[in-house]
N, C-alpha and C positions, 0 to 999 in steps of 0.2 A: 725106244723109250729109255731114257737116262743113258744113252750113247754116251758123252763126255765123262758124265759120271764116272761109268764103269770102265773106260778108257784109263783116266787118269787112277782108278785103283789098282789096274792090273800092270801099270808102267810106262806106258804106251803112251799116253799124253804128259803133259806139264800143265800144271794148275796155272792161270791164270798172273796168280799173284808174282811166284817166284818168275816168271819171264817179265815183268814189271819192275823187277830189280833191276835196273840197268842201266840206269847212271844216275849220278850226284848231281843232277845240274839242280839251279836253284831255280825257283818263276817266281820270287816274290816282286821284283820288279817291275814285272809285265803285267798290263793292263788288265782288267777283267776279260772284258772283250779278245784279245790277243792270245789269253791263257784259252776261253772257250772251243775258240776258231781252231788252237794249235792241238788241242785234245780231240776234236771232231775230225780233223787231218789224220791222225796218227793210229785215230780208231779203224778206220777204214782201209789202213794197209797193216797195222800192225796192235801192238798191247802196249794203251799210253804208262809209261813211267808213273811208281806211286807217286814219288813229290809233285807230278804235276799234278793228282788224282787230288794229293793233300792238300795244296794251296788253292785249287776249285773249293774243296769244302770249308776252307778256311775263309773264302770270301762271302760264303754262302752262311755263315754262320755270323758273319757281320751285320747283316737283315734276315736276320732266319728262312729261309724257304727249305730244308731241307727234305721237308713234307709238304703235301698241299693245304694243310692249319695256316702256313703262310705266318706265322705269328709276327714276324718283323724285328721280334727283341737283340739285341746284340747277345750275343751266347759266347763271345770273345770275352766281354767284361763280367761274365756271370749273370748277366738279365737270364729271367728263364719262362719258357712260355710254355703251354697247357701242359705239354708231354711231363714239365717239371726236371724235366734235366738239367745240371745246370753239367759238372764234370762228370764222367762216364764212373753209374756205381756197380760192380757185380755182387748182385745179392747170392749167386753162387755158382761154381763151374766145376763139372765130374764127368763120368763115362756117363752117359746115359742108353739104359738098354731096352726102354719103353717108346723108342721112337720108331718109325717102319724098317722093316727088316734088313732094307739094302743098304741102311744105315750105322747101323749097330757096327758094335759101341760109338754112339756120336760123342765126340767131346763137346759137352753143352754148353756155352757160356749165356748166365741170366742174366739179362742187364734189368735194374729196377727203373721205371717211368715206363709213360706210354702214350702216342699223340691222341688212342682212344680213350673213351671213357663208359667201356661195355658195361651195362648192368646188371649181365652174367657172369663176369670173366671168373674164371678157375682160377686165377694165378692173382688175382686182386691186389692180396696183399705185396706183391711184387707191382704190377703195374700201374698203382694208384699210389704208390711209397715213394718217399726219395732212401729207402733206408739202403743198405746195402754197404760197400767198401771199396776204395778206388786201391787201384791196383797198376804198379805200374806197366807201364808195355811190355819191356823189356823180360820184366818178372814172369806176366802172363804167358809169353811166348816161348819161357822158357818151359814151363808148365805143359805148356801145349807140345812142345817137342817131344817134351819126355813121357809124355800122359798114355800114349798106346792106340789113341782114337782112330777110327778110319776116316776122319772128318773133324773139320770143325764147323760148329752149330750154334752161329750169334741169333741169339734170340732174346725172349725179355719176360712182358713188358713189350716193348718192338727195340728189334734194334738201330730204326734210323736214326735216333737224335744221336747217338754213337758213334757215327759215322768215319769220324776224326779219328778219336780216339784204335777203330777196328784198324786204321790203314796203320795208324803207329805201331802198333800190334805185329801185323803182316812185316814189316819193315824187316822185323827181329826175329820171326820163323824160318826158319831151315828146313824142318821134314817137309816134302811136296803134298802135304795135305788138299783134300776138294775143298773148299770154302763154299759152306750152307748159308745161306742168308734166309732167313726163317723171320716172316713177316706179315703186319696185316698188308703189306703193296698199298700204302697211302702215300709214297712217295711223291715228291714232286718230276715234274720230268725233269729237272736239273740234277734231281737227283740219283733218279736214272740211271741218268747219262754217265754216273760216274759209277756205278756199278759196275756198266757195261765192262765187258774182260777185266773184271774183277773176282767177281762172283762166277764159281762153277754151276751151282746148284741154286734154286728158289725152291726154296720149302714154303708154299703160300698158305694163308692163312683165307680162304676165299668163304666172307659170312653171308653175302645179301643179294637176292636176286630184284633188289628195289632199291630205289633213293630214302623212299619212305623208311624200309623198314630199319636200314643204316641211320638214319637222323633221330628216329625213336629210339634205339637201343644203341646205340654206341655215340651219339651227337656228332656225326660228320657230315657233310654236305656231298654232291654232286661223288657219290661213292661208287656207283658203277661207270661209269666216264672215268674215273681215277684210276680205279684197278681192274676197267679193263685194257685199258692203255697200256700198263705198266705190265700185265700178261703178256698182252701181244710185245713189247718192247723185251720183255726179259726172254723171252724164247728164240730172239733174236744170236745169243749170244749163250745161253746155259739151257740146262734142265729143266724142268719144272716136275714138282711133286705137287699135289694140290691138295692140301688139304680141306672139306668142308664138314665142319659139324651141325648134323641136320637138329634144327629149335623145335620145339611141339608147337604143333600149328601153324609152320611155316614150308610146310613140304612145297603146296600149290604155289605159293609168293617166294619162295627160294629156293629149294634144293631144286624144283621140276627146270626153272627157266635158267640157274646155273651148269646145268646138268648139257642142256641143250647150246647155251652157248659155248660151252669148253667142247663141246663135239662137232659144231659147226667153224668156230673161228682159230681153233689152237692145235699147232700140228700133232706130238703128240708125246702129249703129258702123262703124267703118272698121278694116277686122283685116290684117296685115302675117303670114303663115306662113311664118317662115322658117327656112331647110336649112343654114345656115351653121355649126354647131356645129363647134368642135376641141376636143380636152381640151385646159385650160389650168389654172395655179394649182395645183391638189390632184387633180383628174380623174382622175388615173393610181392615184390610192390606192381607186377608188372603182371597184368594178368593174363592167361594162356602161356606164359614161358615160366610160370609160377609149380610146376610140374616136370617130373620126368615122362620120356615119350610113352606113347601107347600101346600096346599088344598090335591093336592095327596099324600105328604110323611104323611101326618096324617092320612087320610085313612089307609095306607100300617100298621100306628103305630096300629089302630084299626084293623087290621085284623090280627095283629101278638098278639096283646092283649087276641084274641078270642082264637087264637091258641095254644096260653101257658097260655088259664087262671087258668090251676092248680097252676102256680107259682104266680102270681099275686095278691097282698096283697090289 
């Protein structure tokens, strides 16, 4: 559990990122196709180069698909689609010492937008905002050097539609930091792909053990086919921490059959079950999530805690 992780804290490994420094060649000239084929090669023996990482999502941001929203907008010209990103804003970045323990101090960075649109979310006023401050790369990463974090922790809001901007970022960093990538996994698999030996660590964001209950409370389509792809594909290559926040009323239709598929299909993760729900944002409109959990659904969460405490971080 969190092998890589704790490899690369105690010295012993190289983060991802900083072996991806490794040369200035340029790929803007090269096909889409050409660039895909020549990242898929390079994954397989070795950790593709960021500029090639960077001009994948630069092409990808030309018909948006960086998520499976699929919006299509040009996000090169400023178009911007659901998530509302249009250039990458940070609504704020510090030590954060409320995150799971093998983490602390994470250096947090929030990005405002989000390709959800939960009707509980905690962080709303972030992930429903364009509010926030751009910041340049250069600037950030020097921040992040000097900042003390055992990690750094892109999150939001989500931080796919950021995508571009996080590798600019990386470029400019020095300390061998793990890079957290802290998400709902609504990625597209093109997107992925470019994760792949990028990313040390997923800190996942895992909400729905249905289609349904995903397209009613968050409005996203085909949500278990999406992140469970993107599970099995990120464990391919990093960590996985999972986190899931159990909804009132949702134990039998989510936490039970999430619970069963992270012990049957995924080797072996690090799962965070947590009771902390309040309605927040739209909640009140929504009834049964319109409440904090029950004396008995928290039981039920400790006796399901006992039951899987091999996954349980």
């Amino acid at each position: 559990m969190l092998e890589r992780y704790r490899s690369i804290s105690k010295g012993e490994e190289t983060p991802y990122f900083i072996k991806a420094k490794k040369d200035n060649v340029s790929y803007v000239l090269m096909e889409t196709e050409e660039l895909w084929s020549t990242h898929r090669t390079l994954l397989k023996k070795t950790v593709p180069p960021l500029s090639l990482k960077r001009e994948l999502v630069e092409r990808m941001m030309g018909s948006c698909k960086l998520c499976e929203l699929r919006c299509g907008v040009d996000r090169r010209k400023g178009e911007v689609g659901r998530c509302g990103v249009d250039k990458a804003s940070i609504s704020s970045q510090f030590l954060h010492f409320g995150e799971e323990n093998v983490l602390i101090p994470s250096h947090t960075i929030f990005f405002s937008g989000c390709n959800f649109q939960c009707v509980f979310c905690q962080n709303w006023d972030i992930s429903q905002s364009r509010g926030g401050r751009y910041v340049k790369p250069e600037v950030l990463a020097s921040i992040i050097d000097n900042k003390g974090g055992k990690n750094v922790n892109w999150v939001g809001g989500d931080p796919t539609p950021n995508l571009a901007y996080i590798i600019d970022v990386l470029e400019s960093i020095s300390e061998p930091l793990p890079q957290v990538w802290n998400s709902n996994m609504y990625l597209s698999k093109e997107g992925m792909e470019v994760l792949a030996k990028l990313m040390d660590v997923y800190l996942t964001d895992l909400k729905y053990g249905n289609d349904d209950c995903a397209r009613e409370l968050s409005q996203v389509d085909d949500y278990t086919t999406v992140v469970q792809r993107n599970h099995l594909l990120a464990q391919e290559t990093g960590d996985l921490i999972i986190r899931h926040l159990v909804l009132p009323g949702h134990i039998d239709c989510c936490t039970r059959p999430l619970l069963e598929w992270i012990d049957d299909e995924l080797a072996s993760p690090a799962v965070n079950l947590m009771t902390q729900y309040r309605p927040c944002y739209k909640a009140d409109s929504y009834a049964g999530i319109d409440r904090y959990l029950s004396e008995e659904e928290i039981g039920t969460v400790k006796r399901l805690r006992y039951e899987y405490s091999h996954l349980m971080i």
